[in-house]
C-alpha positions, 0 to 999 in steps of 0.5 A: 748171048750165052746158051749153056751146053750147045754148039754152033754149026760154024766149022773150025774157026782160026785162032784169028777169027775165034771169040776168047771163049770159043774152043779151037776145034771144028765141033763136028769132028772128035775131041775131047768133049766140051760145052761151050756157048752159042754166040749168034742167033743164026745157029739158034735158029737153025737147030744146028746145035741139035745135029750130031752131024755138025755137033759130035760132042751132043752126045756129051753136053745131054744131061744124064741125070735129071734132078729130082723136082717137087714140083711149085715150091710151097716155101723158101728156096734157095738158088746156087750161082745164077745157073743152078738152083735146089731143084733145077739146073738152067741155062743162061740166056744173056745180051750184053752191050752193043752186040747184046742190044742188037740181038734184042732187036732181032729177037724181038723185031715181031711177035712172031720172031719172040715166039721163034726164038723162045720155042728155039729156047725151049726146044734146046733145054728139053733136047739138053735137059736144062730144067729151065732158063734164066733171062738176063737182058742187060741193054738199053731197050727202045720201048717200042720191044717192050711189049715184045720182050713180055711177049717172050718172056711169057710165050717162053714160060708156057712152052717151057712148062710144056716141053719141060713139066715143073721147069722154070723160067727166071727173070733177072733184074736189070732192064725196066719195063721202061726199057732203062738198064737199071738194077731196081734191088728188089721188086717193085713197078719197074720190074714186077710185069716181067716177074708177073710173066716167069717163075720167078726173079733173081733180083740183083745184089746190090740190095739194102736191108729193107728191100727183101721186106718190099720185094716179099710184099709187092709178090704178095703170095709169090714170095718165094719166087722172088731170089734176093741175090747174093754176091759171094766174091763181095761185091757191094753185096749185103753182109760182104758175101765171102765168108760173111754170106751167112749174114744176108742168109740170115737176114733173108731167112729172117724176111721169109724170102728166097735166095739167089747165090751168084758165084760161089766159085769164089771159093776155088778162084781165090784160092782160099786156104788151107785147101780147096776141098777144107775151104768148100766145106767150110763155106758150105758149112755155114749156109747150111748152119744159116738155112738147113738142109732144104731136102731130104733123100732117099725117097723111093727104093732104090736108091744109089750113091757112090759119094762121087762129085763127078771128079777126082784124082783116079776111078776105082771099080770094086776095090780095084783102080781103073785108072789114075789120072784126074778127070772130071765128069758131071754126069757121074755125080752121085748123091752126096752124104750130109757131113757136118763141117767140124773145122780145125778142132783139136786132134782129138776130134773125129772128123768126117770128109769126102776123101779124093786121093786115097784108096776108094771102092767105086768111082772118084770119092769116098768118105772119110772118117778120121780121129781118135775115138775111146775103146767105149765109144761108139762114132756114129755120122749121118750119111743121108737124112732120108723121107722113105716110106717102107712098105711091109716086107724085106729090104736087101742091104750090101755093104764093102769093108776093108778094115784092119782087124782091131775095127767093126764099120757098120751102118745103122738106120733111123726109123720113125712112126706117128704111131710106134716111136722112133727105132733104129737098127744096127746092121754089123758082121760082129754084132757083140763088138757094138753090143758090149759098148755103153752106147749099145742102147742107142739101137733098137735092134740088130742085123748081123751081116754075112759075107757074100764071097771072097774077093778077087786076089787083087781085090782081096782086101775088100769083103762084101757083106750083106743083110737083110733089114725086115721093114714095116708100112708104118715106119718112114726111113729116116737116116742111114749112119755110119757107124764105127768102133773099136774091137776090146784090146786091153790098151789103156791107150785111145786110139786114132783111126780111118774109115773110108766108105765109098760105094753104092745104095739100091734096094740091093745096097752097097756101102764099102768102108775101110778101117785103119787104126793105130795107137797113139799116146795121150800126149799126142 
């Protein structure tokens, strides 16, 4: 039995006596924090693992961060391996083989010990913020703790939807309502009594063709609660996942039903080339090209983004590194742009990346934007594909620059409304740059940004800008771009640059760029 992020209240264990994937420390005492998974239902039912007392590191293994939840889905979603979905991150809950089978039988001897252990369940997500669990029973069951089993898994949905409003419990497709283990590959009477009493089914990935069409009619209007799943490494999954994924994507679009993405670690564990942030990008890539993006932000004001995934090779604070060692930590993951992958074009095409190793503003990661760009032309990226509604009034927009002086970095925001059309406005310190390029027509409008302060002498390569964007009720926000360009030089040369953003976005927002561009020849 795996419950994701907890501890056990068992005290340092010897090298002899510890599971493969226990840590070798007593997690009472200080260490370096970790999460690993609760092994037996003593410390589940002892709330041990809530005890900072035998638990030093429950501090660390508490969500920070809820994802934002829309509420029941009204159309097709998309879940990412078997432990994270669009809109929520869950904790596994598995029994496997002999040992697996005998925690069935305890967990489900009575009634009242399937309510226990599911209120245990549902108390641990809510203490941790898992926004739900996924029930993955892969044993034999004698049909006597049949009746049981649905017992839990309905008691546990209706108090996880108490302790834990718009969570979600998912059920995966394995054991029967016969008490036989066998992965049914779609929906159907064997395993639609447990789905009839979750959120939802992650059906195995095994499937054929016409299973998703089964599995959409036998949930009738819950279809989009049935996740057809997908296996990235390959394994006897439909279109061969790896790189081929997008094929069952495709097909499941197509059927008009959701998606399960078991493991898409395959990227990073074998290792595929030329690297792992190029190949993730890729991968990605093509999911996106399949589905599209399922949600849109910012939302509300204000908002906030740094751009860090939550690791990186140094930690940078205003302009200034912190640190250089590598680190990882999940809880600083901010909101991430939506960057089009644009592969391995010719030299000339510029290209937009989160960027980990060079010089950033704040925190881990920055973007990056690199290529060669006409001195007539104006590059332009979305960063964030937003659903905003202004209100009337003033909104207050900080941005960092540091950039060589034969560069203008700026950003620009997409505005649309029933009534008055599309805008868009252009926020700048030189202003004129943009305004005598042949794209200048592209903006509705023009905000000229001011300094703020100098910089700090060992910060005094970035400069803080800010500007005040005049919004309107009738307008929703709907893109914040990146916009770059070249100062007029008189070189018939095109040339080739860096920009690199990294900062932050409130209601007061700051979005630090860097520019470093150098000539190079045509026949480069």
């Amino acid at each position: 039995m795996a419950l994701a992020s907890a501890a056990d209240d068992t005290a340092a264990v010897s090298d002899d006596d510890r599971r493969p994937w226990e840590p070798p420390f007593d997690a009472s005492k200080p260490a370096p924090p970790i999460s690993y998974p609760i092994t037996d239902l003593a410390a589940l039912a002892s709330r041990s693992y809530l005890s900072e007392a035998s638990n030093f590191h429950l501090p660390f293994n508490r969500a920070s961060t809820p994802l934002p939840c829309p509420g029941r889905r009204s159309r097709r979603a998309a879940a990412s391996s078997c432990a994270t979905t669009c809109r929520a991150v869950l904790g596994t809950f598995i029994t496997e083989w002999v040992e697996g089978a005998q925690i069935c039988k305890e967990v489900l001897a009575t009634k009242d010990s399937a309510h226990m252990y599911a209120e245990r369940l549902a108390e641990l997500a809510a203490a941790l913020g898992f926004d739900g669990w996924l029930i993955n029973i892969e044993v034999e069951l004698d049909i006597q703790f049949i009746d049981n089993l649905k017992e839990f898994v309905n008691h546990l949905t209706k108090t996880m939807h108490a302790a834990v409003p718009g969570s979600l419990v998912i059920w995966y497709d394995a054991v029967t309502v016969n008490g036989d283990l066998g992965w049914q590959d779609k929906l159907n009477k064997y395993n639609k009594p447990f789905f009839d009493l979750c959120d939802g089914i992650f059906v195995n990935y095994t499937w054929k063709e016409k299973y998703p069409q089964d599995s959409a009619a036998a949930a009738g209007d819950r279809k989009y609660d049935v996740y057809m799943g997908i296996d990235v490494f390959g394994r006897n999954t439909y279109g061969g996942g790896q790189w081929d994924t997008n094929v069952a994507l495709d097909l499941l679009k197509k059927d008009d039903i959701s998606t399960a993405i078991f493991a898409p670690g395959w990227i990073y564990e074998t290792n595929q080339p030329p690297d792992f942030q190029s190949a993730q990008n890729r991968w990605w890539g093509l999911v996106e090209k399949s589905w599209g993006v399922l949600q849109s932000y910012p939302k509300e004001l204000p908002f906030y983004s740094d751009f860090d995934q939550g690791h990186g090779y140094q930690v940078c604070y205003e302009g200034r590194q912190v640190s250089g060692d590598p680190w990882n930590n999940i809880s600083c993951q901010s909101y991430q742009p939506m960057l089009k992958y644009t592969g391995d074009e010719v030299q000339t095409q510029v290209q937009t990346s989160i960027n980990f190793k060079d010089e950033q503003f704040s925190g881990g990661g920055c973007v990056t934007v690199k290529g060669s760009l006409e001195q007539n032309v104006i590059f332009s990226e979305q960063l964030f594909n937003g659903g905003l509604s202004m209100e009337d009034g003033s909104v207050l927009l900080f941005y960092s620059v540091n950039a060589d002086a034969n560069c203008v970095v700026g950003l620009s925001l997409d505005l649309s409304s029933r009534n008055k059309g599309n805008t868009s406005i252009l926020i700048a310190d030189d202003i004129t740059t943009f305004h005598r390029k042949k794209q200048n027509r592209m903006y509705s409008s023009y905000v000229q940004s001011d300094k703020v302060a100098p910089q700090a002498p060992d910060n005094q390569n970035w400069v803080l800008y800010q500007a005040t964007v005049q919004s309107s009720v009738n307008y929703t926000l709907t893109g914040i771009n990146i916009v770059c360009t070249l100062k007029t030089t008189g070189s018939q040369y095109r040339n080739r640059g860096r920009w690199k953003l990294g900062g932050k976005w409130k209601q007061i927002v700051s979005l630090p760029c860097i520019a470093r561009p150098y000539k190079y020849s045509e026949q480069q």
